[in-house]
C-alpha positions as CSV (number, residue, x, y, z in Angstrom):
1,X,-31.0,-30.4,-8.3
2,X,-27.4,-30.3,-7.9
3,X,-25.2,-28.8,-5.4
4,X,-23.6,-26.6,-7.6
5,X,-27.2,-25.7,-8.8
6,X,-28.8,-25.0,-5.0
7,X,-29.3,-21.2,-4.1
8,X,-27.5,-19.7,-1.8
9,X,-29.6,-19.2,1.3
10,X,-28.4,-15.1,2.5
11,X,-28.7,-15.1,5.9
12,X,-28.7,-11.0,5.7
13,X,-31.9,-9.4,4.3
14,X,-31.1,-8.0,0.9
15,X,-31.9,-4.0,-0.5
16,X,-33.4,-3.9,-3.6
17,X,-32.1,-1.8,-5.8
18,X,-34.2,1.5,-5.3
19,X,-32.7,0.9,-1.3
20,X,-29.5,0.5,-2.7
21,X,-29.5,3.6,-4.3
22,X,-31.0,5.8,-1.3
23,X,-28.0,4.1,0.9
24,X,-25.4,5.0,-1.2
25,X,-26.7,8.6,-1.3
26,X,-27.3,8.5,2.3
27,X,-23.2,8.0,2.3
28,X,-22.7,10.2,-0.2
29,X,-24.9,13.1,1.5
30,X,-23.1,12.4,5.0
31,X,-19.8,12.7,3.5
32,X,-20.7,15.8,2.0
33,X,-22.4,17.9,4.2
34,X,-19.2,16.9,6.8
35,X,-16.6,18.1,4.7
36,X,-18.8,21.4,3.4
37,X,-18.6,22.0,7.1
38,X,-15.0,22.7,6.8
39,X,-16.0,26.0,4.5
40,X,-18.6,26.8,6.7
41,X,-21.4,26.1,4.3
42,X,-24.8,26.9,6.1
43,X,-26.5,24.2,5.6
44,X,-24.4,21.3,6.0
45,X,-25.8,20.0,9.3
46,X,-29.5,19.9,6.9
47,X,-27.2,17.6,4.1
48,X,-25.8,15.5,6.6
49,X,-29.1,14.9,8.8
50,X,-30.5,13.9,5.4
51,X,-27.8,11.6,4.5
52,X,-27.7,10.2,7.8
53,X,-31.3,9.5,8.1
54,X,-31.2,7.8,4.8
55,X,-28.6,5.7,5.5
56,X,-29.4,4.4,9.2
57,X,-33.0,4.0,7.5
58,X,-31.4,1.6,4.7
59,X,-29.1,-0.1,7.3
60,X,-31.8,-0.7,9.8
61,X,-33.7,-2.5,6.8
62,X,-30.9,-5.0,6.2
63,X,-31.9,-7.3,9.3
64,X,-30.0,-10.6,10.0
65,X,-32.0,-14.1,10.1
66,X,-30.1,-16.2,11.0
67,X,-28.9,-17.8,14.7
68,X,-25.3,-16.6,14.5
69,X,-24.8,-15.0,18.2
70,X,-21.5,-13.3,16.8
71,X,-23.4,-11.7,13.9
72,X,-26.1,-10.3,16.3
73,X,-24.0,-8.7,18.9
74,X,-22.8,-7.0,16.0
75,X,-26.0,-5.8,14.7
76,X,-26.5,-4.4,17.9
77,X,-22.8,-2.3,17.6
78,X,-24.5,-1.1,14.6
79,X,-26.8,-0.1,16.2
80,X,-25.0,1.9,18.4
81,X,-23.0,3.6,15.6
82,X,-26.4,4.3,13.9
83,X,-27.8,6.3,17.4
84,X,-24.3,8.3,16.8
85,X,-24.8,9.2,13.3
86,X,-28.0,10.9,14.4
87,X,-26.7,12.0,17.0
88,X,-24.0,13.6,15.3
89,X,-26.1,15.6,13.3
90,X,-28.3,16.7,16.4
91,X,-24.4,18.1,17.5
92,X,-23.9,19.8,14.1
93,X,-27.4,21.8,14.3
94,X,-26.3,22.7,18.1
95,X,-23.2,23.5,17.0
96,X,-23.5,25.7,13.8
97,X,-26.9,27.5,15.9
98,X,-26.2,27.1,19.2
99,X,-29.8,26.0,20.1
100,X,-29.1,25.0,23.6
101,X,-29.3,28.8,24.2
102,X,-25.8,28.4,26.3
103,X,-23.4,31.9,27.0
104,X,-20.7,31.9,24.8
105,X,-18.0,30.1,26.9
106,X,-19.7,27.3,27.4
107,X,-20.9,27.1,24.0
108,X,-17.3,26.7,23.0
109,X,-16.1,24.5,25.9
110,X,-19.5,21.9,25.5
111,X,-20.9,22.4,22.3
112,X,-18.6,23.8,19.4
113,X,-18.1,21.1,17.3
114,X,-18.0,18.3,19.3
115,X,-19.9,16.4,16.9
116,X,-16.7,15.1,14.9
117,X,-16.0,13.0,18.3
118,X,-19.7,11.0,17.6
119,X,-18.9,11.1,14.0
120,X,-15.6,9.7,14.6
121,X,-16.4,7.1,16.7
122,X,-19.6,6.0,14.5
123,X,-17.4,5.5,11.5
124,X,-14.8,3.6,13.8
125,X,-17.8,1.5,14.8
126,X,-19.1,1.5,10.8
127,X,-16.0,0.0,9.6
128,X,-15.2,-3.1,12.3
129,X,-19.0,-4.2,12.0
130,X,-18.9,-3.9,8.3
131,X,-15.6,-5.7,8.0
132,X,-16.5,-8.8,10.4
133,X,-19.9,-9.2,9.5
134,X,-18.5,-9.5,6.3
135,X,-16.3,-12.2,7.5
136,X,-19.0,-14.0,9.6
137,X,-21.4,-14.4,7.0
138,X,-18.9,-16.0,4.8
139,X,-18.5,-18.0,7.5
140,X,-21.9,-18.9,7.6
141,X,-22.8,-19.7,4.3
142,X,-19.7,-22.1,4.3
143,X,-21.0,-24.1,7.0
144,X,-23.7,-24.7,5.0
Protein backbone atom coordinates (compact mmCIF):
# COMPACT_ATOMS: atom_id res chain seq x y z
CA UNK A 1 0.00 0.00 0.00
CA UNK A 2 1.34 3.36 -0.62
CA UNK A 3 1.81 6.23 1.61
CA UNK A 4 -0.44 8.35 -0.06
CA UNK A 5 -2.87 5.31 0.02
CA UNK A 6 -2.49 4.59 4.14
CA UNK A 7 -5.49 5.87 6.40
CA UNK A 8 -5.13 8.35 8.51
CA UNK A 9 -5.05 7.00 12.03
CA UNK A 10 -7.57 9.86 14.16
CA UNK A 11 -6.29 10.02 17.35
CA UNK A 12 -9.89 11.65 18.55
CA UNK A 13 -12.86 9.32 18.62
CA UNK A 14 -15.19 10.21 15.82
CA UNK A 15 -19.37 11.00 16.12
CA UNK A 16 -21.33 9.29 13.77
CA UNK A 17 -23.55 11.07 12.18
CA UNK A 18 -26.78 10.64 14.26
CA UNK A 19 -24.19 12.18 17.28
CA UNK A 20 -23.36 14.71 14.99
CA UNK A 21 -26.64 15.87 14.58
CA UNK A 22 -27.71 15.74 18.46
CA UNK A 23 -24.42 17.97 19.09
CA UNK A 24 -25.13 20.47 16.80
CA UNK A 25 -28.63 20.77 18.18
CA UNK A 26 -27.31 20.56 21.61
CA UNK A 27 -25.50 24.09 20.39
CA UNK A 28 -28.27 25.22 18.69
CA UNK A 29 -30.74 24.58 21.81
CA UNK A 30 -28.11 26.34 24.28
CA UNK A 31 -27.89 29.22 22.13
CA UNK A 32 -31.37 29.55 22.07
CA UNK A 33 -32.84 29.06 25.16
CA UNK A 34 -29.82 31.90 26.28
CA UNK A 35 -30.83 34.45 24.15
CA UNK A 36 -34.92 33.66 24.65
CA UNK A 37 -33.81 34.56 28.19
CA UNK A 38 -33.36 38.05 27.13
CA UNK A 39 -37.46 38.27 26.47
CA UNK A 40 -38.08 36.53 29.40
CA UNK A 41 -39.37 33.45 27.76
CA UNK A 42 -40.52 30.84 30.55
CA UNK A 43 -39.01 28.16 29.64
CA UNK A 44 -35.64 28.88 28.49
CA UNK A 45 -33.59 27.50 31.36
CA UNK A 46 -35.74 23.83 30.18
CA UNK A 47 -34.17 24.64 26.25
CA UNK A 48 -30.95 25.30 27.48
CA UNK A 49 -30.61 22.37 30.05
CA UNK A 50 -31.62 20.30 27.03
CA UNK A 51 -29.22 21.67 24.76
CA UNK A 52 -26.60 21.51 27.23
CA UNK A 53 -27.06 18.05 28.24
CA UNK A 54 -26.95 17.06 24.65
CA UNK A 55 -24.04 18.60 23.96
CA UNK A 56 -21.69 17.78 27.00
CA UNK A 57 -23.23 14.15 26.28
CA UNK A 58 -21.77 14.33 22.57
CA UNK A 59 -18.50 16.00 23.70
CA UNK A 60 -17.95 13.57 26.46
CA UNK A 61 -18.21 10.81 23.69
CA UNK A 62 -15.41 12.20 21.56
CA UNK A 63 -12.57 10.74 23.89
CA UNK A 64 -8.86 11.14 22.93
CA UNK A 65 -6.52 7.88 22.34
CA UNK A 66 -3.70 8.83 21.97
CA UNK A 67 -0.42 9.68 24.38
CA UNK A 68 -0.29 13.43 23.70
CA UNK A 69 -0.01 14.94 27.40
CA UNK A 70 -0.88 18.45 25.84
CA UNK A 71 -4.08 17.11 24.32
CA UNK A 72 -5.20 15.55 27.60
CA UNK A 73 -4.76 18.33 29.99
CA UNK A 74 -6.99 19.85 27.53
CA UNK A 75 -9.67 17.28 27.65
CA UNK A 76 -9.62 17.74 31.13
CA UNK A 77 -10.38 21.93 30.61
CA UNK A 78 -13.12 20.59 28.74
CA UNK A 79 -14.15 19.10 31.12
CA UNK A 80 -14.25 21.73 33.33
CA UNK A 81 -16.15 23.99 30.85
CA UNK A 82 -18.60 20.96 30.44
CA UNK A 83 -19.34 20.93 34.69
CA UNK A 84 -20.16 24.88 33.84
CA UNK A 85 -22.51 24.33 31.07
CA UNK A 86 -24.54 22.31 33.55
CA UNK A 87 -23.99 24.30 35.88
CA UNK A 88 -25.15 27.18 34.13
CA UNK A 89 -28.38 25.86 33.58
CA UNK A 90 -28.75 24.64 37.36
CA UNK A 91 -28.22 28.87 37.76
CA UNK A 92 -30.90 29.65 35.13
CA UNK A 93 -33.60 27.38 36.91
CA UNK A 94 -32.41 29.15 40.37
CA UNK A 95 -32.55 32.15 38.83
CA UNK A 96 -35.81 32.41 36.70
CA UNK A 97 -37.67 30.32 40.18
CA UNK A 98 -35.71 31.22 42.88
CA UNK A 99 -35.64 27.56 44.21
CA UNK A 100 -33.04 28.19 46.80
CA UNK A 101 -36.09 29.67 48.72
CA UNK A 102 -33.72 32.92 49.61
CA UNK A 103 -35.64 36.54 50.71
CA UNK A 104 -35.55 38.78 48.01
CA UNK A 105 -32.36 40.73 48.59
CA UNK A 106 -30.28 38.07 48.60
CA UNK A 107 -31.99 36.51 45.73
CA UNK A 108 -30.84 39.52 43.71
CA UNK A 109 -27.33 39.99 45.26
CA UNK A 110 -26.44 35.77 44.94
CA UNK A 111 -28.65 34.34 42.60
CA UNK A 112 -30.23 36.73 39.90
CA UNK A 113 -28.66 35.79 36.92
CA UNK A 114 -25.42 34.96 37.80
CA UNK A 115 -25.51 32.24 35.46
CA UNK A 116 -24.14 34.38 32.38
CA UNK A 117 -20.74 34.52 34.59
CA UNK A 118 -20.58 30.22 34.24
CA UNK A 119 -21.84 30.54 30.80
CA UNK A 120 -19.30 33.10 30.01
CA UNK A 121 -16.50 31.49 31.24
CA UNK A 122 -17.57 27.93 29.74
CA UNK A 123 -17.64 29.33 26.23
CA UNK A 124 -14.19 31.16 26.98
CA UNK A 125 -13.02 27.67 28.06
CA UNK A 126 -15.08 26.11 24.78
CA UNK A 127 -13.30 28.16 22.38
CA UNK A 128 -9.29 27.90 23.50
CA UNK A 129 -9.80 23.98 23.90
CA UNK A 130 -11.52 23.73 20.66
CA UNK A 131 -8.97 25.95 18.89
CA UNK A 132 -5.75 24.14 20.21
CA UNK A 133 -6.85 20.81 20.16
CA UNK A 134 -7.45 21.55 16.81
CA UNK A 135 -3.93 22.63 16.39
CA UNK A 136 -2.44 19.64 18.49
CA UNK A 137 -4.00 17.00 16.56
CA UNK A 138 -2.65 18.39 13.39
CA UNK A 139 0.28 18.19 15.06
CA UNK A 140 -0.14 14.78 15.78
CA UNK A 141 -1.08 13.26 12.79
CA UNK A 142 2.00 15.02 11.12
CA UNK A 143 4.31 13.39 13.21
CA UNK A 144 3.14 10.46 11.94
Amino acid sequence: MSASRMPILQPMKQLNKWQNAIFILGALLMVAGAASSVVRWPYYPYVYSLGAVCYVAMQVLQAYEGRSFVIRRLKRIQLLSNVLLILTGALMFASEYNSFGYDWLTYLNYVHNNWVVTLLIAAILQLYTTYRMGSELEKEVKKR
